[in-house]
VOFIVEX-97448 format. One record per residue (C-alpha): x, y, z; residue number from 1. Coordinates in nm, 2 decimals. Layout:
! residues N
{px X&py Y&pz Z&n NUM} .
...
! end
This chain:
! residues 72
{px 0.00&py 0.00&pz 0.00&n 1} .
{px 0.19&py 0.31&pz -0.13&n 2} .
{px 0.17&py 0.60&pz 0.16&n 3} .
{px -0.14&py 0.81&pz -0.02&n 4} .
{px -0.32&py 0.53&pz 0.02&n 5} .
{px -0.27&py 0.50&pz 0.42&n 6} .
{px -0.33&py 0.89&pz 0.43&n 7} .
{px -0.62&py 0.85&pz 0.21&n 8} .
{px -0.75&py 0.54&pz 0.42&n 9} .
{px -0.68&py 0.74&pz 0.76&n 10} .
{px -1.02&py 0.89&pz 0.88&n 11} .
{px -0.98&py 1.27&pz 0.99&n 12} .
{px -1.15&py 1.40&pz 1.25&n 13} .
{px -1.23&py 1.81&pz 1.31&n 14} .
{px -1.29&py 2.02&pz 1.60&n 15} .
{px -1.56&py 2.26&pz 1.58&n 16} .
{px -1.31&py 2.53&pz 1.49&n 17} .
{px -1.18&py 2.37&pz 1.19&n 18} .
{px -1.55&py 2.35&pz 1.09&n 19} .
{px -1.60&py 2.64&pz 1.11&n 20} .
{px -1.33&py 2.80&pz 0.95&n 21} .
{px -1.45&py 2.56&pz 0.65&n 22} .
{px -1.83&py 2.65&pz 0.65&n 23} .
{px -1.78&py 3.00&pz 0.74&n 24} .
{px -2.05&py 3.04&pz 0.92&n 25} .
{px -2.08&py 3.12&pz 1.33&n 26} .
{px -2.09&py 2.85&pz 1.59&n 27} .
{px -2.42&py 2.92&pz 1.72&n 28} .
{px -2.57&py 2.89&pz 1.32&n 29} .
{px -2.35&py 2.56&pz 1.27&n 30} .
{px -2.49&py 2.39&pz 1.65&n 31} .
{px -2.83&py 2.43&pz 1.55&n 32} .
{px -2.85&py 2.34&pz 1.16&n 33} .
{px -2.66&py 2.04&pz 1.37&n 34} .
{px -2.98&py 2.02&pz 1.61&n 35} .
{px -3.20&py 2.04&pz 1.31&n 36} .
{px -3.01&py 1.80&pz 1.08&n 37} .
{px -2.92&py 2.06&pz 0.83&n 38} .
{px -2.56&py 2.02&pz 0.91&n 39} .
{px -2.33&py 1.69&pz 0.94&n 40} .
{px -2.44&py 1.48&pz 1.34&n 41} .
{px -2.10&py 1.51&pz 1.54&n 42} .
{px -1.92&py 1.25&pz 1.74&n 43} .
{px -1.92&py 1.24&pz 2.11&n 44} .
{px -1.55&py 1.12&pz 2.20&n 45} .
{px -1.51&py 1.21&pz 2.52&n 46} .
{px -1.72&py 1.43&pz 2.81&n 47} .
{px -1.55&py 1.69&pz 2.68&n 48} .
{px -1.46&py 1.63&pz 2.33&n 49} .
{px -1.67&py 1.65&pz 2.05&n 50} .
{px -1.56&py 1.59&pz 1.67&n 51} .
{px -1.74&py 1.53&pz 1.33&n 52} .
{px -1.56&py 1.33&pz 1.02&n 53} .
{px -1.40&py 1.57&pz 0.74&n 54} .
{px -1.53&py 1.34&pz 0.43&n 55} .
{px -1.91&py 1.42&pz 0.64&n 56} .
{px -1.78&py 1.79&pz 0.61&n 57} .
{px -1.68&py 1.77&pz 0.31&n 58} .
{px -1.95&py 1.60&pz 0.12&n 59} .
{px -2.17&py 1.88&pz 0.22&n 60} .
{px -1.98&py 2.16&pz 0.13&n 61} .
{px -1.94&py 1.94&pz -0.21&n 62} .
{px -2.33&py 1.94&pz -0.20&n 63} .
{px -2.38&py 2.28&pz -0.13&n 64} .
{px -2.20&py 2.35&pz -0.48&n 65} .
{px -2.44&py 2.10&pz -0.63&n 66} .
{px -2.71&py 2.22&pz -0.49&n 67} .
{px -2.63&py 2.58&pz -0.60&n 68} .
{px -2.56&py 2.47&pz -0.97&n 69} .
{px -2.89&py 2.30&pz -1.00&n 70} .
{px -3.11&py 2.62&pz -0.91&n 71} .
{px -2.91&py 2.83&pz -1.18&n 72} .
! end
């Protein structure tokens, strides 16, 4: 397995700041579009801790740009 298929096979977890510097949007907007499902569930790791998957991340703001194409 060559190594950019390990990196590629790793899965990447975010904080909520790294999720929010990729939506661009506040925290209080991105915690409830995740209350209302609008927005990718996060993971509970720890009491503390919470995470959601990049690809989940990604796939929507890859969906957001196919949604947007579609209503033009």
């Amino acid at each position: 397995m060559s190594q950019k298929q390990v990196e590629s096979s790793i899965k990447r977890l975010l904080r909520i700041k790294e999720v929010l510097a990729r939506l661009s949007i506040s925290r209080s907007s991105f915690l409830e579009g995740c209350r209302t499902g609008r927005f990718p569930q996060p993971i509970k790791i720890g009491p503390r801790t919470t995470v959601w998957k990049a690809e989940d991340i990604d796939a929507f703001i890859e969906n957001l740009g196919k949604q947007g194409a579609d209503n033009e």
